[in-house]
C-alpha positions in Angstrom: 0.0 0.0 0.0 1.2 3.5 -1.0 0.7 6.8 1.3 1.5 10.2 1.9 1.3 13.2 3.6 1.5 16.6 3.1 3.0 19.4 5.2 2.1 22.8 4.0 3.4 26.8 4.8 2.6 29.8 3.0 5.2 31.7 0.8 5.1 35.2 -0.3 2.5 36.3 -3.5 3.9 35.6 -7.3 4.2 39.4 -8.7 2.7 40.7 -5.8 -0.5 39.9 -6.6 -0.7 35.3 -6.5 -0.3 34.0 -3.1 1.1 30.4 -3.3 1.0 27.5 -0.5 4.4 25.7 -0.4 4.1 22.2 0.7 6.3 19.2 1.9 4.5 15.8 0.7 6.0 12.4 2.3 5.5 9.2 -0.2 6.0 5.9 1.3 4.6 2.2 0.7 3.6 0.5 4.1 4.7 -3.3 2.3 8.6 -1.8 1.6 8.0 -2.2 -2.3 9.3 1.2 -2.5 11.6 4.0 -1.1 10.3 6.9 1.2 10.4 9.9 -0.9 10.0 13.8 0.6 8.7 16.3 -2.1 8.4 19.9 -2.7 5.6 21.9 -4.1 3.5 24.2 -4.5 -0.5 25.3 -4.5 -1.5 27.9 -5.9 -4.7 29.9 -3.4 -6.9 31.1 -5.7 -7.4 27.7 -7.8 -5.8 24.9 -5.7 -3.6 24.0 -8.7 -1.0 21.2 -7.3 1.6 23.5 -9.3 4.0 20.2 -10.2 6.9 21.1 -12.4 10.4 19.7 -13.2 12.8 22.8 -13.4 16.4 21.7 -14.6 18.4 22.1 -11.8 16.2 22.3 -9.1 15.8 19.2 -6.5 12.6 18.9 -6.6 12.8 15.0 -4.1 14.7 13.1 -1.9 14.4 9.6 -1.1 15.2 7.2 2.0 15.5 3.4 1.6 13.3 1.5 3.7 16.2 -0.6 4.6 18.0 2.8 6.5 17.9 2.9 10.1 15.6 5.5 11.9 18.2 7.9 12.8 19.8 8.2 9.9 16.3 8.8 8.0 16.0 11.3 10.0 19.5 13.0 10.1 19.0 12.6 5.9 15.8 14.5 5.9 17.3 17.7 7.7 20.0 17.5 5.3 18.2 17.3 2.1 15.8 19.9 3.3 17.4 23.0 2.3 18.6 21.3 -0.7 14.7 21.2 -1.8 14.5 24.4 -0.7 16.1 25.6 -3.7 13.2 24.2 -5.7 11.4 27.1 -4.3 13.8 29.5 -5.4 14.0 27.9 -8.9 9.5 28.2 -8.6 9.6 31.5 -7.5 11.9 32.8 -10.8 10.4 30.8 -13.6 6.8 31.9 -12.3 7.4 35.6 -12.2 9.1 34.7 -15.9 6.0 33.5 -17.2 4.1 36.5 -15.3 6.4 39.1 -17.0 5.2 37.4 -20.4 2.4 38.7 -22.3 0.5 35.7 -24.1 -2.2 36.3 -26.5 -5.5 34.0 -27.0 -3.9 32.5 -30.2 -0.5 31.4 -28.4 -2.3 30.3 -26.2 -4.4 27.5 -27.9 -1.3 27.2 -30.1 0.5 25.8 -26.9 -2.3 23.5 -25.6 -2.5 21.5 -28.9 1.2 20.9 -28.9 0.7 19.7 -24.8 -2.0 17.2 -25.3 -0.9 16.5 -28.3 -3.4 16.4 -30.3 -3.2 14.5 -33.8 -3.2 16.4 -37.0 -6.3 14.6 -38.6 -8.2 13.7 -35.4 -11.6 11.0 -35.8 -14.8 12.2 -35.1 -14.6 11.0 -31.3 -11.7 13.1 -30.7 -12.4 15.6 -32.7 -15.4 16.2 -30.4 -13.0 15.6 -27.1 -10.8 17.9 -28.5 -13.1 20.9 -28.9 -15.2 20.4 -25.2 -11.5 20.7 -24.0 -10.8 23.3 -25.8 -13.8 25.3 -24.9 -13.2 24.7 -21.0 -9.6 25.7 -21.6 -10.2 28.7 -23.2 -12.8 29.7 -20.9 -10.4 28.9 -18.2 -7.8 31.5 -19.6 -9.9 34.4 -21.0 -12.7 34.5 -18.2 -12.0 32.6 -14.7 -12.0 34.3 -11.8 -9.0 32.7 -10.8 -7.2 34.4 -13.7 -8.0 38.2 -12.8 -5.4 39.3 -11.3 -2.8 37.7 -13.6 -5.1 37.2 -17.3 -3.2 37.6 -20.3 0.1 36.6 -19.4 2.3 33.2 -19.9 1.5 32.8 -16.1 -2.3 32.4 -16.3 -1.9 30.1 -19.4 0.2 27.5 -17.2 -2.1 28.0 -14.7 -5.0 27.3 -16.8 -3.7 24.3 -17.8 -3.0 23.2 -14.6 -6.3 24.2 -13.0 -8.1 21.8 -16.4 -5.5 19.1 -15.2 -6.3 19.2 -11.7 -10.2 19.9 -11.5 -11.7 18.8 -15.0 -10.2 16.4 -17.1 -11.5 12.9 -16.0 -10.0 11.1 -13.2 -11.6 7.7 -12.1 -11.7 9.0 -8.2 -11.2 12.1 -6.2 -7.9 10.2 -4.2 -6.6 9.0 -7.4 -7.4 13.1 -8.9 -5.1 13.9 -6.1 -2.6 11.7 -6.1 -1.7 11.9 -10.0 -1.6 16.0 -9.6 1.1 15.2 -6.6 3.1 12.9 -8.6 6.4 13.5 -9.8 5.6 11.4 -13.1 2.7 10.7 -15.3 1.1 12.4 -17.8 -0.6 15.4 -15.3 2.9 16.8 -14.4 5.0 16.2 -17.8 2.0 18.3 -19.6 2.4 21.0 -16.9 5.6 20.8 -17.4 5.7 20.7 -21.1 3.7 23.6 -20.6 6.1 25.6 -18.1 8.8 24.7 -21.0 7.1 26.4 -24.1 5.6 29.4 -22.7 9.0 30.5 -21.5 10.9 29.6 -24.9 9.7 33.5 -25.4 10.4 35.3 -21.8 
């Protein structure tokens, strides 16, 4: 059985404006089957976007065998801790880049079909999955609340993306929603990063 838990502390607002909840999430399997893992994030207030992203260069984990005594578990953890800390360094710069970067409706869209992926000549059935996306996506960027204070910038593109990832597209349960948005792989957090990687290829 795999768990986790999540410790969480407030960081300063993105720009000013985008107040962000850092958080500290422990993996671990209860059978041994895998290594205890500590990871850094971040949630963003206004949307409760799990803001997962891979930045190169920035620890983002750190695991701990099971078969490691106590002590040393712990003397590992306050080591590695400051190290992850960086991550929020790292977070902190490559959001206010994408804040700092004015992104139009069309670059936008242009950037979600290359993130999902979406096949040049697509069958009726996707065709059809494509465009209900689309129009939650779009609506997501160009009229959410949760986009006011920072609409029309690279910045509320990722975090449109991130808040259809997290609280629309389809997810089998509410636990497993969670735990894939929490995840340092799988397809929710390579998109968002995908994402984070082409709308700074212009900042």
């Amino acid at each position: 059985m795999i768990g986790s838990y999540t410790e969480r502390f407030t960081v300063p607002r993105i720009g000013g404006v985008d107040e962000h909840r850092m958080h500290l999430t422990l993996f671990g399997s209860h059978n041994g089957s895998s290594s205890n893992s500590l990871h850094i994030g971040s949630t963003r207030l206004d949307c409760g976007n799990m803001q997962r992203i891979i930045i190169s260069g920035a620890k983002h984990k750190y695991s701990i065998p099971h078969t490691v005594s106590a002590p040393v578990k712990l003397a590992k953890v306050q080591k590695s801790l400051a190290t992850l800390f960086d991550w929020q360094d790292a977070f902190e710069r490559e959001a206010q880049r994408m804040l700092d970067t004015p992104l139009t409706l069309g670059q936008f869209e242009k950037v979600v079909t290359r993130v999902f992926d979406d096949p040049a000549v697509p069958s009726k059935t996707q065709f059809k999955n494509i465009r209900t996306r689309n129009d939650v996506l779009r609506s997501l960027f160009e009229d959410a609340a949760t986009q006011e204070t920072i609409r029309g910038t690279a910045w509320a593109g990722w975090n449109a993306i991130g808040e259809y990832l997290d609280h629309f597209a389809s997810a089998k349960s509410n636990s497993g929603r969670a735990t894939r948005s929490l995840a340092d792989s799988g397809a929710v957090t390579q998109r968002k990063t995908d994402a984070y990687k082409l709308l700074t290829l212009a900042a």
